[in-house]
Structure formats: structure tokens, C-alpha cells
C-alpha positions as CSV (number, residue, x, y, z in Angstrom):
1,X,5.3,-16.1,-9.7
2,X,6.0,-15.2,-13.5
3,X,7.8,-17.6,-15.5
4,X,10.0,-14.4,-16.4
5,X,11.3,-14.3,-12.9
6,X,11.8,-17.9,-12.3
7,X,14.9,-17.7,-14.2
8,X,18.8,-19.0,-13.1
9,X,19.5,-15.9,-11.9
10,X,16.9,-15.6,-9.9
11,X,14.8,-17.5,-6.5
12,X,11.3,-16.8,-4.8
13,X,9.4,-17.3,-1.8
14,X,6.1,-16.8,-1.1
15,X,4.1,-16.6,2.3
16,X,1.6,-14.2,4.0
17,X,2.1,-11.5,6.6
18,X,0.5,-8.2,7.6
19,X,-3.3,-10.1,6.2
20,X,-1.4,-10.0,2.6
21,X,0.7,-12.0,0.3
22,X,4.1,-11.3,1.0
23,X,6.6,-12.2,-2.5
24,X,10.2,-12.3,-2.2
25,X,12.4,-12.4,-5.1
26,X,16.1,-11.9,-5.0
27,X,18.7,-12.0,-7.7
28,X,21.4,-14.5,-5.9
29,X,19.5,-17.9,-4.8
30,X,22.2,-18.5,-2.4
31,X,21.2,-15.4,-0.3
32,X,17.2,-16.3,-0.4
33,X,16.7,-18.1,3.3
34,X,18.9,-15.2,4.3
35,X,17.1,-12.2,3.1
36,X,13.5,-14.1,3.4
37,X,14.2,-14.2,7.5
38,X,15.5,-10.9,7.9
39,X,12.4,-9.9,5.5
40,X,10.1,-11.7,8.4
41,X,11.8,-10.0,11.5
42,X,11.1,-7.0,9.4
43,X,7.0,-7.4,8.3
44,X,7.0,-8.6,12.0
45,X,8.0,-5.0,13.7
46,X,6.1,-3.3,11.1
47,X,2.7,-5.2,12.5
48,X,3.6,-4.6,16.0
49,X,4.0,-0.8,15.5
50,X,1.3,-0.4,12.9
51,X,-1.6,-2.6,13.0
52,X,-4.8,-1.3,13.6
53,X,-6.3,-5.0,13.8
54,X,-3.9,-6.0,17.3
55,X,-4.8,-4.5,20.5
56,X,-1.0,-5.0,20.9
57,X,0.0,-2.9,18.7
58,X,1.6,0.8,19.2
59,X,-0.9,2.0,16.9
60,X,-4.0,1.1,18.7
61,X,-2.2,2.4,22.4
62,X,-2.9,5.6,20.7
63,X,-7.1,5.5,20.9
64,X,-6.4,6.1,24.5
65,X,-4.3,9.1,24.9
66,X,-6.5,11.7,24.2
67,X,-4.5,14.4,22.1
68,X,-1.8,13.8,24.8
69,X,1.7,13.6,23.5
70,X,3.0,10.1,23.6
71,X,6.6,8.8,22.7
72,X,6.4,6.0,19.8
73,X,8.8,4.1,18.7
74,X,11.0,5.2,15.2
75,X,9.6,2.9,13.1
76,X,6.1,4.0,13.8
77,X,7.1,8.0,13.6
78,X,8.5,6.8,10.2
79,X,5.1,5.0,9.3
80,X,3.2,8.2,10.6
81,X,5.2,10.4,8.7
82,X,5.0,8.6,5.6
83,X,1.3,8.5,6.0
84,X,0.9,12.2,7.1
85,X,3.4,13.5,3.6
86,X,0.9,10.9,2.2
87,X,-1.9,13.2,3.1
88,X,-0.4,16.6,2.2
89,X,0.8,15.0,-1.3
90,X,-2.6,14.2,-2.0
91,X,-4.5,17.1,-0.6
92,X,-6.3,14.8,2.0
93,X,-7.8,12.1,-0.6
94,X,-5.7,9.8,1.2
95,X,-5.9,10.4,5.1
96,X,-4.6,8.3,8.3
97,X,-7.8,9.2,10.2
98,X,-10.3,6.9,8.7
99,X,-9.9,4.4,11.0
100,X,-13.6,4.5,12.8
101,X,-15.2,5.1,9.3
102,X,-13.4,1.5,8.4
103,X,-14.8,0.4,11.7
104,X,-17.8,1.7,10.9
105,X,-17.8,-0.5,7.2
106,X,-17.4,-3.5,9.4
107,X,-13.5,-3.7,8.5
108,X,-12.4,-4.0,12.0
109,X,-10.4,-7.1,11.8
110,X,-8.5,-8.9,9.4
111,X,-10.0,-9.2,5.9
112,X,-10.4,-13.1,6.0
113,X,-13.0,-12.6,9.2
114,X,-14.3,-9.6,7.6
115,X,-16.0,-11.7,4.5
116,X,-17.4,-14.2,7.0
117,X,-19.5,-11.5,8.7
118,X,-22.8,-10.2,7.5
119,X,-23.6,-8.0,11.0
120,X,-26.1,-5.2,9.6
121,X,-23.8,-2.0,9.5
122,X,-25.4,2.0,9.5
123,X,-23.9,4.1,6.7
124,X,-23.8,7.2,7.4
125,X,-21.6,10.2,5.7
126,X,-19.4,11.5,7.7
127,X,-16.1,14.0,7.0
128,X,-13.4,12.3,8.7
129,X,-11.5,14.1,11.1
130,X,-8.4,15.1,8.7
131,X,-5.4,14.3,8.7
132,X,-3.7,18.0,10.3
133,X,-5.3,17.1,13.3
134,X,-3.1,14.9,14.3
135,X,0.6,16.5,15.8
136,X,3.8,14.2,15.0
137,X,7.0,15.7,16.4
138,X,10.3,13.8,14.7
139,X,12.2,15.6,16.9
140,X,11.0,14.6,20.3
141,X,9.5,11.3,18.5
142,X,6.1,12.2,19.8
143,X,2.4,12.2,18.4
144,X,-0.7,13.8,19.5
145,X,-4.2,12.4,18.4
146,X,-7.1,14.4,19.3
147,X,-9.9,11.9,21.0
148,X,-11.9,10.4,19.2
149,X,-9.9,9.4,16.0
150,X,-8.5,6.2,15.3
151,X,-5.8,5.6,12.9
152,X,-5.5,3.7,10.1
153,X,-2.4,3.5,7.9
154,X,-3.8,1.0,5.6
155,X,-3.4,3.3,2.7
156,X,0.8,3.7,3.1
157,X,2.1,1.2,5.6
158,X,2.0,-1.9,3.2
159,X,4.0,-0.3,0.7
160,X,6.3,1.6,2.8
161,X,7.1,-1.4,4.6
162,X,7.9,-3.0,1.0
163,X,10.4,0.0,0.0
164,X,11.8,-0.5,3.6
165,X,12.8,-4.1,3.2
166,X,14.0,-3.5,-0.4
167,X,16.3,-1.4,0.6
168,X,17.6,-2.8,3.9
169,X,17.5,-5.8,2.2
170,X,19.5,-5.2,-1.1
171,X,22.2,-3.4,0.7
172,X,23.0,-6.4,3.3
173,X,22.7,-9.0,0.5
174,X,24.3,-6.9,-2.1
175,X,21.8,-8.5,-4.7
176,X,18.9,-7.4,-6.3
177,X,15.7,-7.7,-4.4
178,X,11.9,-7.4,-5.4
179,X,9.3,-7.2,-2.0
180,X,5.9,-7.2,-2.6
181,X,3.2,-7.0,-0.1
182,X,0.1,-7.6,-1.7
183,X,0.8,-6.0,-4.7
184,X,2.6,-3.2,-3.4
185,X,5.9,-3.8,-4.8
186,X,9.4,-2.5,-4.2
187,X,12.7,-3.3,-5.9
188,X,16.4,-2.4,-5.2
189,X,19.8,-3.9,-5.9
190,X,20.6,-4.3,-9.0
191,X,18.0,-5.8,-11.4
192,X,17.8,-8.9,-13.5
193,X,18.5,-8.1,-17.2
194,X,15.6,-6.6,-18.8
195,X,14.4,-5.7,-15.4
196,X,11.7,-7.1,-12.9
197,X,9.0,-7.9,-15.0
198,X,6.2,-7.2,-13.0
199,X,1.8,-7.8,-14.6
200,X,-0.3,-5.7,-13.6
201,X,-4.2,-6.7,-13.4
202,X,-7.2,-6.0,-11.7
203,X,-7.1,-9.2,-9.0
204,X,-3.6,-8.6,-7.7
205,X,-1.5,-6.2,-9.4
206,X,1.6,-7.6,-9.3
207,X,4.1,-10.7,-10.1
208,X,1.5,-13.5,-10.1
209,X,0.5,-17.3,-12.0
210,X,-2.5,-16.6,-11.5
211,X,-4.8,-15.8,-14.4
212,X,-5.4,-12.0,-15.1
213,X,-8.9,-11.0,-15.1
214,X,-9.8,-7.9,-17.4
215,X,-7.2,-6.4,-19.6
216,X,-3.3,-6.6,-17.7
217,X,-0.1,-5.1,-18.3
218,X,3.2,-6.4,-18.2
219,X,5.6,-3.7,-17.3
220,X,10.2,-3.3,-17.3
221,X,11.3,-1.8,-13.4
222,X,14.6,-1.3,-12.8
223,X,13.7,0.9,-9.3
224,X,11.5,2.5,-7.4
225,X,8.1,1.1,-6.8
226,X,4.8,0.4,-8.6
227,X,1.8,-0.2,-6.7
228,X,-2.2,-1.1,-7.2
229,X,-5.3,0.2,-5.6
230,X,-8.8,-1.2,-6.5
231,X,-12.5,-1.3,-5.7
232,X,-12.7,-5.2,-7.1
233,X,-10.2,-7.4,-4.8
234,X,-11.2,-6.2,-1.1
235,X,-14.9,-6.4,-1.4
236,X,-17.7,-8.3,1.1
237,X,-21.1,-7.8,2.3
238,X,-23.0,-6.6,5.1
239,X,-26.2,-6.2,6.0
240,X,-27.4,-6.3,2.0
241,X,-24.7,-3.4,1.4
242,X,-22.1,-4.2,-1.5
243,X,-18.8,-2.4,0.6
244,X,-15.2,-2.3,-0.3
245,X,-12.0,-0.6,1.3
246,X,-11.5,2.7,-0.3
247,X,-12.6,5.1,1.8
248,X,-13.8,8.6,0.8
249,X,-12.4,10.7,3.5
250,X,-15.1,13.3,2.6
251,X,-17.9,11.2,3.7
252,X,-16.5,8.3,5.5
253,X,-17.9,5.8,2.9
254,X,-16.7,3.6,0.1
255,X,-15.4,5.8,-2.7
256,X,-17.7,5.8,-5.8
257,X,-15.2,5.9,-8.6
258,X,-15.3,6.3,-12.3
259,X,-12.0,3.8,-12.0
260,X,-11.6,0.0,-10.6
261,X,-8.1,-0.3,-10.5
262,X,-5.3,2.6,-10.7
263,X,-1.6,1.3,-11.1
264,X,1.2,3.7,-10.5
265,X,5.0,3.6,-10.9
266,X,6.8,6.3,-8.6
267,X,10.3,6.7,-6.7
268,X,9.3,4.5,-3.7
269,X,6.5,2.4,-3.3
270,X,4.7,4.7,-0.9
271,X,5.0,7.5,-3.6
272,X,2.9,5.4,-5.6
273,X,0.4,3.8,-3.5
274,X,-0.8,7.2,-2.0
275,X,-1.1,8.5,-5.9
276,X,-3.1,5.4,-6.9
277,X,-5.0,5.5,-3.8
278,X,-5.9,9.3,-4.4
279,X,-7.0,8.7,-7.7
280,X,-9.6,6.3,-7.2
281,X,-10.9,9.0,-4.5
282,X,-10.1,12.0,-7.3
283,X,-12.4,10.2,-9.8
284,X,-12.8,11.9,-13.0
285,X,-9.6,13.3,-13.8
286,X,-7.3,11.6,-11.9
287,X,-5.5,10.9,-15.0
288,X,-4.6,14.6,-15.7
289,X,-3.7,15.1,-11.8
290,X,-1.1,12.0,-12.3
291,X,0.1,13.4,-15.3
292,X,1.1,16.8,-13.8
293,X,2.7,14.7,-11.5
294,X,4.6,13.2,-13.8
295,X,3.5,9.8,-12.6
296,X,3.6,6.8,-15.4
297,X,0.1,5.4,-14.3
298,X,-2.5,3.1,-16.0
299,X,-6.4,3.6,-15.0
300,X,-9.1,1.1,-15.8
301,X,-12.2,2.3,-16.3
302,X,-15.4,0.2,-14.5
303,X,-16.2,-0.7,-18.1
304,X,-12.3,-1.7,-18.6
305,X,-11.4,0.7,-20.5
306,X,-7.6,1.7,-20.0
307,X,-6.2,4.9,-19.9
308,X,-2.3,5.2,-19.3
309,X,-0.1,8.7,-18.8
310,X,3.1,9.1,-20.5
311,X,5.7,7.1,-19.8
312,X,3.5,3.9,-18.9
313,X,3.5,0.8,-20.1
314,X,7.6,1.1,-21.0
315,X,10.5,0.5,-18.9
316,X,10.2,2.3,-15.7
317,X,13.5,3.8,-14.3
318,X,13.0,5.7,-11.0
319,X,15.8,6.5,-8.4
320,X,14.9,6.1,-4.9
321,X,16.3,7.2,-1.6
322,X,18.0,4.3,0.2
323,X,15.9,2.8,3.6
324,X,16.6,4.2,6.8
């Protein structure tokens, strides 16, 4: 954590969840142990619903059902419509139905597992299914996924699950309240004075003491969410191929980008995970698409150069909805 946010006014706790770091920050101490379990109950039926890593979970019943509709629960309709507006938003750069071209990439378990394996894997470019294919009814809380495709909501459930408990969590404490999930960070409540300061670097991309590698920002939120996506933290090896966890949904392979890391401030967390997610997949020119997007953005280069869009790196002031 920062030294900015280890302040009086506010308190921290730090602890992993979902395969990430999970960083709680909230602007009364007194209401920390309080928020941080109702922030665990929370990460905790988010993993149930949406991991694609627990053969538990609701997400993985759905490899079965054949393009059958199935009743899910609400809070992984919510997850699948946040991941399926994700798509649209981004005109498919960032799709749910990449899971068996993760597989395929050998990322078919949690990350820490993932580095220790060095199984030859076959690359092989392949389209993914796309993401229309799949049928999510809100108002019978059904969704249909053709055979054959396995979900993955890698790409939006982390950071939706951070505005989620931001929200929830700031309107039963009646503080302000910071949640990030690996980077993926959310804030609501009222903010400290001068606002979350919140560094943004290549390893992690959010509040961290550890020491930034490459060029980093330090950057003002008052709300919304600002979120990371890079080809540099979620790297391993296997079978003498370099691999990482951006997925090109036009071949099924890692994403070859001009960029390493793409940070983006938006009006939810989500918002801005999918547009920093899309640009790595975009490539050259994701900076203009973010700028006629009107999305405050900061894009390092593989050499490290850094290119920002208006409105980045000052203070960042975006309403969001409240969580439902």
C-alpha cells in the first residue's frame, strides 16, 4: 500500500481471493473488520458463480447443457451481462467465449499451477466462437451456450466484482471505500481529501509498495474505476512457447500488441477493464479508439514509450451507477 493512503483517515487490508490480490481500503478504520468480511462473503459468491477454474462453479455447469436454456443464479446473469455489453462495447475484441482457446494456452487452472507446468501445448489459430452466440435472457434469468464453447469471464468478472463491492460496500459503511482485485480497482463513498491516489505501472497497476518497473503514473480518483491490462505480469511457458493471457479472439492465440500495458479510467471498473483489454487486442490505434470514447487512458509502448488521451494523468472524476 502507498504511503499516501496509509494516512489517519484511512485503514487497509490485504489478502488474496479469486487467484488475485484483493486490497481493501476504507476511509473510517473503525468500519475495516466490518466491510473486509462482508467484502469476503462477497469475492466468495462471485467465485462460486463465476469461476471457470472450479468444477463447482455455475459457470462450468454450463459446458454441459448443450445450447439448452438453463436458470442461473442473478449474480451470474449480472456477470454474463456485464461480460456480453463487454463484448458489444468493444466490437468483439473482448469476448466471453475464449474459454477452450485459454485451455488450449495451458491456462486451465489457477495461474500459480499454470507457471509450474511446461506440458507441450499445439497452437493453432482458431476464431473463437463469438460472443452473439451465446442467448442470456434477464427476464426469465436464463442462458443458452451452443456446445462446444466454454466460458471465460476473465476479461470482466474481476473488475465488476470490484465495482460491486465498492458500492455495496460504501453505502452499508457510509465511508469511502477503494476494492481492488488485482489491479482492477473500484472506489465509492466519499473520498479521502485529494482523492485515492492510486500508481499505475506495468507489474501491478494499482496501489502497491512494491517498486514500479518501467515508467509509472500516479493518478487523483474521486469515482469510478481505473483498471490495467498487460502482456508482462501473467506470462509462463510451455512447451518452448513464450504465452501470456490476452487472448486474440480472432485467432484464439496470445494477442501480439504494439502495447504492454493499457491503463484506463472509466465510470465503473468494468467500463474500464473491457476498454483496456480491447486495446491491447485493437493494437495500433487503440489510442484514437479510446479517445473517441472519451476514455482518460495511458498506453505503454513495448519499448515504454507512453502515450496518454486527454484527460489522463489529472484528477479523474467519473459518476457511477450505484451496485445492485
Amino acid at each position: 500500500m502507498s504511503a499516501s493512503l496509509e494516512t489517519r483517515t484511512t485503514a487497509a487490508a490485504e489478502w488474496r481471493a479469486l487467484g488475485t490480490t484483493v486490497r481493501l481500503v476504507v476511509t473510517d478504520p473503525a468500519l475495516l473488520e466490518s466491510c473486509n468480511l462482508l467484502l469476503a462473503r462477497h469475492l466468495a459468491e462471485v467465485d462460486a458463480a463465476c469461476s471457470r477454474f472450479r468444477a463447482d462453479s455455475e459457470l462450468a455447469a454450463l459446458d454441459g447443457t448443450a445450447g439448452r436454456p438453463v436458470r442461473v443464479s442473478p449474480l451470474l446473469a449480472e456477470a454474463l451481462d456485464v461480460a456480453l455489453r463487454a463484448a458489444e462495447a468493444t466490437d468483439g475484441t473482448v469476448d466471453p467465449t475464449v474459454g477452450s482457446a485459454m485451455d488450449a494456452l495451458g491456462y486451465d487452472r489457477d495461474f500459480t499451477l499454470v507457471r509450474e507446468d511446461d506440458r507441450p501445448v499445439r497452437l493453432t489459430v482458431r476464431r473463437t466462437p463469438g460472443w452473439r452466440t451465446v442467448r442470456l435472457d434477464r427476464a426469465t434469468g436464463t442462458v443458452a451456450v451452443p456446445e462446444g464453447i466454454r466460458l471465460d469471464l476473465g476479461a470482466t468478472a474481476k473488475a465488476w466484482a470490484a465495482d460491486r463491492a465498492a458500492g455495496t460496500l460504501a453505502a452499508a459503511a457510509g465511508c469511502g471505500v477503494l476494492v481492488s482485485l488485482g489491479g482492477d480497482t473500484a472506489v465509492a463513498g466519499e473520498p479521502p481529501a485529494g482523492g485515492w491516489q492510486i500508481r499505475v505501472q506495468d507489474v501491478t497497476g494499482s496501489v502497491d509498495e512494491t517498486p514500479a518497473e518501467g515508467p509509472y503514473d500516479s493518478v487523483g480518483l474521486r469515482g469510478g474505476g481505473l483498471a490495467t491490462s498487460g502482456t508482462t505480469a501473467r506470462r509462463w511457458r510451455r512447451g518452448g512457447h513464450d504465452l501470456h493471457h490476452i487472448v486474440d479472439p480472432r485467432t484464439g492465440l496470445p494477442v501480439r500488441s504494439p502495447w504492454r500495458t493499457v491503463s484506463v479510467a472509466a465510470a465503473t471498473c468494468a467500463d474500464a477493464n473491457a476498454a483496456s483489454t480491447a486495446a491491447l487486442v485493437k493494437g495500433a490505434g487503440a489510442e484514437r479508439w479510446l479517445q473517441r470514447r472519451r476514455l482518460p487512458a495511458r498506453l505503454v509502448a513495448q519499448n515504454g514509450t507512453v502515450v496518454t488521451t486527454p484527460g489522463w494523468p489529472t484528477q479523474v472524476a467519473l459518476e457511477r451507477e450505484p451496485a445492485a
